[in-house]
C-alpha positions in Angstrom: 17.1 15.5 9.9 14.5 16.6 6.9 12.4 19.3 7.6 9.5 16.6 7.0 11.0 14.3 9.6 11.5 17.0 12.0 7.9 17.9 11.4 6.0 14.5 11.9 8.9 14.2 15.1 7.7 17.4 16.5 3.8 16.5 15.6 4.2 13.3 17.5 5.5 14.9 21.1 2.6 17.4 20.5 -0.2 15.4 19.4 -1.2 12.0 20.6 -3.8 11.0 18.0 -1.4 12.0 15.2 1.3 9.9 16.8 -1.3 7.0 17.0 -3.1 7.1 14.0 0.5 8.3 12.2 2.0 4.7 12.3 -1.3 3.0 11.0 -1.8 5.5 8.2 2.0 5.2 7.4 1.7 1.2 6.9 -1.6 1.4 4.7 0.6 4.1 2.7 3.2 1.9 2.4 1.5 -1.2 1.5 -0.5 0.6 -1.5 2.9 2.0 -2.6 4.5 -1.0 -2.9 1.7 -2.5 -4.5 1.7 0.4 -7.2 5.8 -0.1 -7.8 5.0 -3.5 -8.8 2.6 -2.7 -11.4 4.5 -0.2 -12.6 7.6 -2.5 -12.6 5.7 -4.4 -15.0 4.8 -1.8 -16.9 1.3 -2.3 -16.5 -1.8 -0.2 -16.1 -4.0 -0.2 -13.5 -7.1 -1.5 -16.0 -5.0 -4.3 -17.4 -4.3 -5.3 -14.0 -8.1 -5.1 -13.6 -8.8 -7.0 -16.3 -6.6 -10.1 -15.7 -7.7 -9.5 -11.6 -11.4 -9.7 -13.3 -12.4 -6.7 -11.7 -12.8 -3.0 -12.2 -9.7 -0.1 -13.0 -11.6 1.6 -9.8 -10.9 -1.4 -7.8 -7.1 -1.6 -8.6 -7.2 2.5 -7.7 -8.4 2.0 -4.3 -6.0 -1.1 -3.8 -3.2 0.8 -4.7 -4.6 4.4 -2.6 -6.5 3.3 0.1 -4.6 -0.3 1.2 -6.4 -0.2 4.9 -8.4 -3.3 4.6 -7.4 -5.6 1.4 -8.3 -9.5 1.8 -5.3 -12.0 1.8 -6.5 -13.2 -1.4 -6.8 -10.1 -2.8 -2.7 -9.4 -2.2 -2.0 -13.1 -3.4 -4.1 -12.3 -7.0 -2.4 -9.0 -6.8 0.7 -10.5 -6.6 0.6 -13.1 -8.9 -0.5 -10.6 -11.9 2.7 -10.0 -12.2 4.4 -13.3 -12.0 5.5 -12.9 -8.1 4.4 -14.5 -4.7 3.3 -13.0 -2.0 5.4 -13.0 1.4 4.4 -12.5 5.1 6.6 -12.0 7.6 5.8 -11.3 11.2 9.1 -9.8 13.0 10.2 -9.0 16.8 
């Protein structure tokens, strides 16, 4: 085991509110780092992805940093920036 997954492991047994709010932060993490891997798969920047979104580079920044509360429709025009579709899955 990492050192970082012994850490957040060890964190979790000790600390109640990290283990809860660990799991939510984690997911918004993961949601703006995918988002980001797309545009960079594209080989875009964040303000042309603004511009073709018809918003603002700071808009795109937070997207991408701070995915806690994006709109559906704002993941769908994400998406389809770059060509792709957006997929939802709800799993067991």
């Amino acid at each position: 085991m990492s050192d970082l997954k012994a850490y957040i492991s060890r964190r979790k047994k000790e600390d109640s509110d990290f283990a809860k709010d660990y799991e939510e932060g984690y997911l918004h993490f993961k949601i703006g780092a995918l988002l980001k891997q797309a545009r960079e798969e594209a080989g875009m920047t964040q303000e042309e992805v603004a511009k073709q979104m018809g918003t603002q580079k700071t808009a795109i920044s937070r997207i991408e940093n701070h995915a806690e509360d994006i709109r559906l429709s704002t993941l769908e025009n994400y998406a389809r920036t770059f060509g792709k579709t957006l997929k939802i899955e709800l799993v067991d």
